[in-house]
C-alpha positions in Angstrom: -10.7 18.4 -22.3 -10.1 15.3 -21.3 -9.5 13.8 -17.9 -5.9 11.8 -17.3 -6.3 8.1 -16.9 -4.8 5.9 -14.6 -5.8 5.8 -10.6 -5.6 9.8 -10.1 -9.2 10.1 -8.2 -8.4 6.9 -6.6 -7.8 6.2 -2.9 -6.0 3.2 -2.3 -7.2 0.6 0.3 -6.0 -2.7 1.5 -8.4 -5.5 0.7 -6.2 -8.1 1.6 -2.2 -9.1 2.6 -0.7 -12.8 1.9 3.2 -14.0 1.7 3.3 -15.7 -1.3 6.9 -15.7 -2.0 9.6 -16.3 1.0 10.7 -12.6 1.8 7.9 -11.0 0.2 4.5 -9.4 1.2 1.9 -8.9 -1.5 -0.9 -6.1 -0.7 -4.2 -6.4 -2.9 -5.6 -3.2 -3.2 -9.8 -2.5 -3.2 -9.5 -1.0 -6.9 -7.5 -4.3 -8.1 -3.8 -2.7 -7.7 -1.6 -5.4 -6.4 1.4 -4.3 -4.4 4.4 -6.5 -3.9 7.5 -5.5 -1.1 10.3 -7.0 0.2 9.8 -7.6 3.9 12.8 -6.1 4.6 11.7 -2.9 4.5 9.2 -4.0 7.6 11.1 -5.5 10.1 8.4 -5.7 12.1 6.7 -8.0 10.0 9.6 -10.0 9.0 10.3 -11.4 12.5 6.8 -12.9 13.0 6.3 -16.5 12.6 4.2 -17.5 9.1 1.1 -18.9 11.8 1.7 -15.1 13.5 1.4 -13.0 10.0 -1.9 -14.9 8.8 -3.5 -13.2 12.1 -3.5 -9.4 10.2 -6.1 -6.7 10.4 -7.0 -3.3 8.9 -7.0 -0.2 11.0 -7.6 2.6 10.4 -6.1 3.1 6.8 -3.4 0.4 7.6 -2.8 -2.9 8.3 -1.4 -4.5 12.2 -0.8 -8.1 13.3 -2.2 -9.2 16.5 1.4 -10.3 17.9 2.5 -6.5 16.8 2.0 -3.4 18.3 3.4 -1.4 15.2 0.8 0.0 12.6 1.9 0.0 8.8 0.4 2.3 6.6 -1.2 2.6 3.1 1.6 5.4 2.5 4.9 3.2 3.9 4.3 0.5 1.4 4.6 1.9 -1.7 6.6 5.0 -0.1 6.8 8.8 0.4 4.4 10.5 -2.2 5.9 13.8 -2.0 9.1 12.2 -3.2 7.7 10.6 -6.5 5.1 12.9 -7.6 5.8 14.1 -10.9 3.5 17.3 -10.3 3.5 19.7 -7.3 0.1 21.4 -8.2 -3.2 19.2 -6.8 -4.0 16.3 -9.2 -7.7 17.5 -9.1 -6.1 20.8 -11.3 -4.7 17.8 -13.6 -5.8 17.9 -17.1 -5.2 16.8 -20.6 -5.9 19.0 -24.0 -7.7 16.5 -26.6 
């Protein structure tokens, strides 16, 4: 049997944040993922200054600003799991019949 491909045994974690595009935030992930969202969805974000959003750090298994008090997690940026799973059984049970 063969194992499925793609980032199943993966755990993702930010390596780095920018703003390339106006109204965008792109999140680079450690295992070369790259996430791009629409800052409205992080309000939060969105109302700091461009000087105020370079001044990020990770915490925990997030990301904060130092003019922010709010935490953002991994799970929040590309959303709710549970909701877009395609499987309800654990993905270490996950196999594929060659």
């Amino acid at each position: 049997m063969k194992k499925i491909v793609g980032f199943w045994d993966s755990t993702p974690n930010i390596k780095n944040i920018s703003f390339p595009v106006r109204g965008r935030m792109q999140v680079d992930l450690s295992d070369g993922r790259v996430i791009v969202v629409p800052l409205s969805a992080f309000p939060s974000i969105q109302k700091l200054s461009t000087h105020e959003r370079e001044k990020w750090f990770l915490i925990g298994g997030g990301l904060s600003f130092d003019k922010s008090n709010e935490v953002i997690h991994i799970e929040q940026i590309p959303g709710n799991y549970a909701n877009y799973r395609h499987e309800k059984q654990p993905v270490d049970s996950l196999v594929v019949k060659s």
